[in-house]
N, C-alpha and C positions, 0 to 999 in steps of 0.2 A: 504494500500500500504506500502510497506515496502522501509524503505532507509537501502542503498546498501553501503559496503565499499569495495573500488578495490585496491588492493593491489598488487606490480608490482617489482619480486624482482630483477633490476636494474644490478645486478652481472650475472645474467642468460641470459638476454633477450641479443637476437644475433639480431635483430633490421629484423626480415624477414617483418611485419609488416603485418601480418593474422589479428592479433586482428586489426589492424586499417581498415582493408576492414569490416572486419565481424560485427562490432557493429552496431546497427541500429541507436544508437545515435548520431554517432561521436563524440566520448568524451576522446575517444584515439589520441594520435597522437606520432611520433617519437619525444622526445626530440634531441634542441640542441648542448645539451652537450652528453657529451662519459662516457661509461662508463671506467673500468682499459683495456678491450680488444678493446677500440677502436669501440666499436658499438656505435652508437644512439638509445641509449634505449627507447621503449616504456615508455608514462606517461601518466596520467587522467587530463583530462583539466575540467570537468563540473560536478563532481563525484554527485552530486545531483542528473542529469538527467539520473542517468543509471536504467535502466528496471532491474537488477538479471538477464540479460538471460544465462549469464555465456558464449555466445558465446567464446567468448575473451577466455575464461580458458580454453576452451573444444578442440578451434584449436591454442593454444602457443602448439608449438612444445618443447620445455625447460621449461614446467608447470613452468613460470615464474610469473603466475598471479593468484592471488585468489582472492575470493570474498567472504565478510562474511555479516549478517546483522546485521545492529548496532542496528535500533529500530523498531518496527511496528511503524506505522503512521493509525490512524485510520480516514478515511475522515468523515467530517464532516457530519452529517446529516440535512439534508433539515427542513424548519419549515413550517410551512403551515399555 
């Protein structure tokens, strides 16, 4: 399994808030604070629990969000 970085560039996002319906994890949410236009910018609340599905990047209208992989994560193997 691979962990995920989201990366959310704060200057773009117009706060329509697609990425926060479309994630399957909820791990997006509108921030409190504003951005310089007065939006509430999208932010990652639990960035550990994100899948890659890249939903989020795929429906930002202002490709405001990206997503890279930081590491592979190799699960563990069973002993028997």
């Amino acid at each position: 399994m691979d962990q995920v970085s989201v990366s959310i560039d704060v200057m773009r996002c117009k706060a329509c808030s697609y990425c926060v319906d479309v994630c399957p994890k909820k791990i997006i949410e509108l921030s409190s604070q504003t951005n310089s236009k007065g939006y509430h910018y999208a932010s990652v609340g639990a960035a550990e629990n994100c899948t890659g599905c890249r939903f989020c990047a795929i429906v930002c209208p202002e490709l405001a969000i990206q997503l890279s992989i930081v590491k592979q994560v190799m699960p563990a193997k069973s002993v028997r």
